[in-house]
C-alpha positions as CSV (number, residue, x, y, z in Angstrom):
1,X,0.0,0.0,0.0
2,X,1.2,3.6,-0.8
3,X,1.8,6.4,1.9
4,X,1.2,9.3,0.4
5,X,-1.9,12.0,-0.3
6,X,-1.8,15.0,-2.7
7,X,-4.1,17.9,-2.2
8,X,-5.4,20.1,-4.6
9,X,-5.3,23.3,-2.9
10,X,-4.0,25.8,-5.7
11,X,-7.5,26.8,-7.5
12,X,-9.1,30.2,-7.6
13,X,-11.7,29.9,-5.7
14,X,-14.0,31.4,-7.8
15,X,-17.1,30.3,-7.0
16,X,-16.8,30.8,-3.5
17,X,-15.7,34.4,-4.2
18,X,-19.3,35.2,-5.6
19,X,-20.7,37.9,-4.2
20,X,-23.8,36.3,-1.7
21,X,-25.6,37.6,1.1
22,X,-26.5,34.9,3.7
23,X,-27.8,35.9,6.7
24,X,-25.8,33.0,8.6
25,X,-22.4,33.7,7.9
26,X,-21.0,36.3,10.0
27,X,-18.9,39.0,8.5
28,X,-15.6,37.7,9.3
29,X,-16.6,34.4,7.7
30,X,-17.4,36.4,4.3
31,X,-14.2,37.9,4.1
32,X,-12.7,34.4,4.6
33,X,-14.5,33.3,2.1
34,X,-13.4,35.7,-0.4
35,X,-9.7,36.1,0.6
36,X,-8.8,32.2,1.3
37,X,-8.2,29.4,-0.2
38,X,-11.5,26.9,0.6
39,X,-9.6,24.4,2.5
40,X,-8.9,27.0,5.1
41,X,-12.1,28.4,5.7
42,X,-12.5,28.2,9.6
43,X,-15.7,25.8,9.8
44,X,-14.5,23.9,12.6
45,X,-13.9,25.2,16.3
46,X,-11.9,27.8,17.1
47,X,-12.2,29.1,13.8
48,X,-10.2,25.7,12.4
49,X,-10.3,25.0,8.6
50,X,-12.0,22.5,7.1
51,X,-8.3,21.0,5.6
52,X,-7.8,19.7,9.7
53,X,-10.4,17.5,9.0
54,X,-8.9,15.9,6.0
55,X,-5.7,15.4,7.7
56,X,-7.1,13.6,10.4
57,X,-9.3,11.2,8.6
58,X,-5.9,10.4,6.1
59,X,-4.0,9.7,9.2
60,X,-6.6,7.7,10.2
61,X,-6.3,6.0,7.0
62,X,-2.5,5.7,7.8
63,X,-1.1,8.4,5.0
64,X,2.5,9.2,5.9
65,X,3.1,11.7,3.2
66,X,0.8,14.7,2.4
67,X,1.4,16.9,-0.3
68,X,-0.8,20.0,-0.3
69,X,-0.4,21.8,-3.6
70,X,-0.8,25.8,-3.0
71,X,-0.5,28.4,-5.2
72,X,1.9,31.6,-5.1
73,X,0.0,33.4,-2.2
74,X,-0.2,30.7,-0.2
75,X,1.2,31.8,2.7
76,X,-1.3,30.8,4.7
77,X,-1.5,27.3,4.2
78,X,2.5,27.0,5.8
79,X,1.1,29.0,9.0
80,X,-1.0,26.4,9.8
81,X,0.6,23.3,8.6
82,X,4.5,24.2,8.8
83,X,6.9,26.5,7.7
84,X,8.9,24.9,6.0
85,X,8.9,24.0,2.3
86,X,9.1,20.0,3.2
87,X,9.3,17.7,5.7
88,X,6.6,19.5,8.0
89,X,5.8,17.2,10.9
90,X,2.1,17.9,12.0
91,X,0.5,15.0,14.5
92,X,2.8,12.8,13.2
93,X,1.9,13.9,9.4
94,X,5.0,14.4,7.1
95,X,3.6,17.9,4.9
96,X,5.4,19.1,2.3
97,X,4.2,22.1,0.0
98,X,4.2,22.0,-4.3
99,X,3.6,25.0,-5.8
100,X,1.3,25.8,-8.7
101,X,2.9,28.9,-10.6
102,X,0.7,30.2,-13.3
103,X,1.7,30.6,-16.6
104,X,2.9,34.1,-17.5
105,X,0.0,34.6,-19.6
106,X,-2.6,33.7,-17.3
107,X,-4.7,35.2,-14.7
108,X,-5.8,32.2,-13.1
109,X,-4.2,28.7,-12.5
110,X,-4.1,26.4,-15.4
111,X,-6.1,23.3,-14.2
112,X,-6.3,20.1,-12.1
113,X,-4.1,18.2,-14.3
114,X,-1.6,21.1,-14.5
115,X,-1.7,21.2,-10.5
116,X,-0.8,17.6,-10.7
117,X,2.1,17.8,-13.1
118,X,4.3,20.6,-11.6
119,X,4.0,18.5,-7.8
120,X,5.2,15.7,-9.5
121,X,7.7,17.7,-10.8
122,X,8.7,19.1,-8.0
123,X,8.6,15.6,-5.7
124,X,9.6,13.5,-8.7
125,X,10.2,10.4,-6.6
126,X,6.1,10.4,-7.3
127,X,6.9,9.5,-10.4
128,X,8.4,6.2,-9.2
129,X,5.8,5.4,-6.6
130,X,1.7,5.0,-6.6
131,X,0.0,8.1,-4.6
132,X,-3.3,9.3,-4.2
133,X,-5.3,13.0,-4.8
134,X,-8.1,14.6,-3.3
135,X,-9.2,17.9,-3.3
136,X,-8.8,20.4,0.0
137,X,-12.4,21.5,0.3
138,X,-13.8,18.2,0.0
139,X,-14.0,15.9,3.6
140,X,-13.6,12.7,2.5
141,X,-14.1,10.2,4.4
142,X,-11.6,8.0,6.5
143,X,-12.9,4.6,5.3
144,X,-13.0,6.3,1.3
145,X,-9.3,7.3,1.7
146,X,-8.1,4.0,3.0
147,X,-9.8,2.2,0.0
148,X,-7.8,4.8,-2.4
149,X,-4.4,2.6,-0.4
150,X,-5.7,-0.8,-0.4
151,X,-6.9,-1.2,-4.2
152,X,-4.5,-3.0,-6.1
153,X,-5.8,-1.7,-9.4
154,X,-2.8,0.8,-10.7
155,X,-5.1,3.5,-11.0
156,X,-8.7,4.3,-9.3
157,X,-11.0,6.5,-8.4
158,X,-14.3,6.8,-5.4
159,X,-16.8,5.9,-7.4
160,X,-20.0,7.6,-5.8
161,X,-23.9,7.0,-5.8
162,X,-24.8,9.8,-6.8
163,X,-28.2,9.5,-4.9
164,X,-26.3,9.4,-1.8
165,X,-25.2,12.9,-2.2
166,X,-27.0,15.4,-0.3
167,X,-26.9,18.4,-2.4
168,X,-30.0,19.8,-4.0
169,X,-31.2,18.2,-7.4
170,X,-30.3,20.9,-9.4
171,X,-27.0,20.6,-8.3
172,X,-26.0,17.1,-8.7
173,X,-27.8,17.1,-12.0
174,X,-24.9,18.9,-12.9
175,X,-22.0,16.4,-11.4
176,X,-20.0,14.7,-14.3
177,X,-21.3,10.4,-14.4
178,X,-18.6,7.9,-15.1
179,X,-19.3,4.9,-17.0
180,X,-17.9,2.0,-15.9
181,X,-18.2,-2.0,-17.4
182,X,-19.2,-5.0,-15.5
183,X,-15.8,-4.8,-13.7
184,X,-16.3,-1.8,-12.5
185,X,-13.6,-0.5,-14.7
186,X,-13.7,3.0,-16.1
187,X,-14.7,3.6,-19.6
188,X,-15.8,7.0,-20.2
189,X,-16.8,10.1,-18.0
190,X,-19.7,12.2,-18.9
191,X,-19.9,15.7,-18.7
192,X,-23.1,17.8,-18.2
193,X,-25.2,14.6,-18.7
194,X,-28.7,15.4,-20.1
195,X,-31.8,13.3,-18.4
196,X,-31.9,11.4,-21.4
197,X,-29.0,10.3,-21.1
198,X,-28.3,9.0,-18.2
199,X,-29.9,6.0,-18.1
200,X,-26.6,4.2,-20.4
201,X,-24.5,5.4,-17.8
202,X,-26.3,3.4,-15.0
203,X,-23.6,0.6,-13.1
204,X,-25.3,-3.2,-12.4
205,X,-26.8,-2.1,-9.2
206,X,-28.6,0.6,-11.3
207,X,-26.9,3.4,-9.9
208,X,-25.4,6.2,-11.3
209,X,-21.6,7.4,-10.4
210,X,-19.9,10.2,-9.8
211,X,-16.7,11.3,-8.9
212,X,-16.0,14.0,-6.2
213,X,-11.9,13.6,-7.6
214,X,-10.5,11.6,-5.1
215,X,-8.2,9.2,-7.1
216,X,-5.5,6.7,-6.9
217,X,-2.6,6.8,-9.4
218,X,0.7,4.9,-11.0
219,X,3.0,8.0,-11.1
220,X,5.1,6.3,-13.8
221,X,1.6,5.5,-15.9
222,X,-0.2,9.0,-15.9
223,X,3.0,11.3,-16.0
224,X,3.6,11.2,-19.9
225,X,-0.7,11.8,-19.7
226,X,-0.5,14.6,-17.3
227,X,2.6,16.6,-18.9
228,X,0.3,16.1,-22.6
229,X,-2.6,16.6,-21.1
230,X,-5.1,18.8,-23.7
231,X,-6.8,22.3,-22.3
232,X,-10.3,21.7,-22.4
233,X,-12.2,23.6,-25.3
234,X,-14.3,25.4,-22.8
235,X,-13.2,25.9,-19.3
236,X,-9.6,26.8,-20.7
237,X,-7.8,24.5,-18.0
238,X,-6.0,21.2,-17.7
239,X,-7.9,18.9,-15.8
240,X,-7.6,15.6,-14.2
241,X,-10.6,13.4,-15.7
242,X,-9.0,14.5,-19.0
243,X,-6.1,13.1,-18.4
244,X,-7.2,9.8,-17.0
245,X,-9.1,9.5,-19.5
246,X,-6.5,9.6,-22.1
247,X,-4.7,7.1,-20.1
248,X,-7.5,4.2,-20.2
249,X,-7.7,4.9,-24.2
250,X,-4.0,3.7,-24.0
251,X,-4.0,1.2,-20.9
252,X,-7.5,-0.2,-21.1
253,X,-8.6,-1.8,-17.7
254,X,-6.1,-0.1,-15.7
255,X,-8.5,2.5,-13.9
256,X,-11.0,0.6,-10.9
257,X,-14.4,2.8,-9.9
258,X,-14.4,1.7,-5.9
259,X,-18.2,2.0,-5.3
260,X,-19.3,4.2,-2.3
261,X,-22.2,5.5,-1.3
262,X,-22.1,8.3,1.1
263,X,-22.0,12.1,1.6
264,X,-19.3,14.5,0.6
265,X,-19.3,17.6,2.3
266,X,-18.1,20.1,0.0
267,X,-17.3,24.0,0.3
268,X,-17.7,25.2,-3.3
269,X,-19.7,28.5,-2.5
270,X,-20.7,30.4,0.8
271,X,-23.7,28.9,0.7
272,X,-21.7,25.6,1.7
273,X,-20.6,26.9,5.0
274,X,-23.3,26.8,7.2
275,X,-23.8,23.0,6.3
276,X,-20.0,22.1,6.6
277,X,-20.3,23.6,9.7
278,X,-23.5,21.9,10.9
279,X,-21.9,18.6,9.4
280,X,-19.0,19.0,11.7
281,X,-21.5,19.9,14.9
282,X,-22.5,16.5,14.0
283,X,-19.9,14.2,13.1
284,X,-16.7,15.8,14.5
285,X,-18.0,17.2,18.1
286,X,-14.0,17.0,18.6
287,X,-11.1,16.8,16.7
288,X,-8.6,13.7,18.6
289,X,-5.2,13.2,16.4
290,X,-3.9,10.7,18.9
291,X,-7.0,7.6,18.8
292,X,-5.6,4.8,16.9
C-alpha cells in the first residue's frame, strides 16, 4: 500500500468568491471566504479550517506523506501546517508544499491536471511510486481514503452514488457520471449529462456514479498523460478526468471505480458553509489526532 496524499489546494476559488448575502455567515466568515483558499475556511472550532479534517481522517487512514499543492500566495496554508517548504511534521503527518505557478499569460491557475504535473515535478520520486489525490475543500471520508491505499488496481478512483449525495437536485444534475463495465472499470466520463441520457450510464446495481476527484494513481503511468494533457475547449484549464481518460484509451482496464455510497461535504460557495459547519456539529464534536 502507498503512503502518500496530494491535495489540490492551488485553485481560484472562484465560486466561493461570488458575491452572496447569507444571513448566517458572519462577517468575518465572508471575508474568509473571499480572501482564502477553501480548504482553510474556519468551519471547525476555534475558527479551524475545514483542511484539519482531512488530515485527520488520512492519518486515520495511515497516509504518511501529504502533499498540499498551493498556489503563489499561499502563505497561509504553511502557517497552519508548517513553515517549512518540506518535511513538515504535523501530528505525526509528514507535509510538504508544491507550488502551482501560473503561466505568465494567465490570470488564473491552469487546471487540475496542471496542478498535478508541476508536484510531480517538484517531488519526482512520485513518479516512481503509486500516490493518491483529493481535493482540499472536499471531507472525505476515512474509510473512502483508505480504500484509495488498499486497491490493487494501478489507477482508481471513489466511485460515488450519486443518490447518496446530499446536495440539492439541481445541483448534482450537474456532477459529471462515469461509465464503468461490469468490472467496475472506467470507460468514459460524462460531462453535463442530459436526463436522457443517463440511463446508459447506469452501473449493475442501477446506480449512477460520480466522482468528487479523489483518485488513486501509478505516477510512472499517468505522468507522460499529465505533462500532454489537452486544455479543455471550454473551461480553458487542464484537468484531471481528462487526463485519466487519455490514459485508459492507452491502458484499457487499468482504472478501478471503488463503489461508495455516502456524503461529501463540499465548500464550493458560501452557501456551503453553514452545512460544513453543521456537518462538523455533527460528526466531528471533537477533533482527537492521537486515537488509533
Amino acid at each position: 500500500m502507498h503512503n502518500s496524499l496530494i491535495i489540490l489546494a492551488g485553485g481560484a476559488s472562484s465560486r466561493m468568491k461570488k458575491q452572496a448575502s447569507l444571513e448566517n455567515l458572519s462577517e468575518e466568515e465572508i471575508q474568509q471566504a473571499n480572501e482564502r483558499s477553501k480548504g482553510l475556511i474556519g468551519v471547525g472550532p476555534n475558527g479551524r479550517p475545514l483542511l484539519d479534517y482531512l488530515l485527520l481522517n488520512a492519518k486515520k487512514a495511515r497516509y504518511k506523506n501529504i502533499y498540499i499543492i498551493i498556489g503563489q500566495q499561499g502563505k497561509l496554508f504553511k502557517e497552519f501546517y508548517g513553515s517549512k517548504n518540506k518535511n513538515n511534521d504535523f501530528y505525526g503527518l509528514n507535509i510538504s508544499f508544491a507550488v502551482q505557478y501560473i503561466p505568465k499569460d494567465r490570470i488564473k491557475p491552469f487546471g487540475t491536471a496542471d496542478a498535478l504535473l508541476q508536484a510531480v515535478e517538484q517531488y519526482p520520486e512520485l513518479n516512481t511510486q503509486f500516490y493518491s489525490v483529493c481535493n482540499s475543500d472536499n471531507l472525505y471520508s476515512t474509510k473512502a481514503l483508505l480504500a484509495l491505499r488498499e486497491t490493487n488496481s494501478p489507477n482508481a478512483f471513489i466511485s460515488y452514488d450519486r443518490d447518496a449525495l446530499e446536495f440539492s437536485a439541481e445541483r448534482i444534475s450537474r456532477f459529471a457520471i462515469a461509465k464503468l463495465d461490469k468490472n467496475n472499470q472506467l470507460l468514459d466520463i460524462l460531462e453535463k449529462p442530459s436526463a436522457d441520457s443517463v440511463e446508459k450510464y447506469k452501473d449493475l446495481e442501477g446506480k449512477l456514479r460520480v466522482s468528487m476527484n479523489a483518485f488513486k494513481f501509478d505516477g510512472a503511468l499517468v505522468y507522460p498523460y499529465l505533462k500532454n494533457c489537452p486544455i479543455h475547449p471550454e473551461r480553458d484549464e487542464k484537468e484531471l478526468p481528462t487526463a485519466l481518460l487519455n490514459t485508459i484509451k492507452d491502458h484499457p482496464n487499468s482504472t478501478l471505480g471503488i463503489p461508495f455510497s455516502e456524503h461529501v461535504p463540499d465548500l464550493t460557495a458560501k452557501e456551503d458553509i453553514h452545512d460544513v459547519k453543521e456537518y462538523l456539529k455533527k460528526y466531528y464534536p471533537e477533533i482527537n489526532w492521537y486515537e488509533s
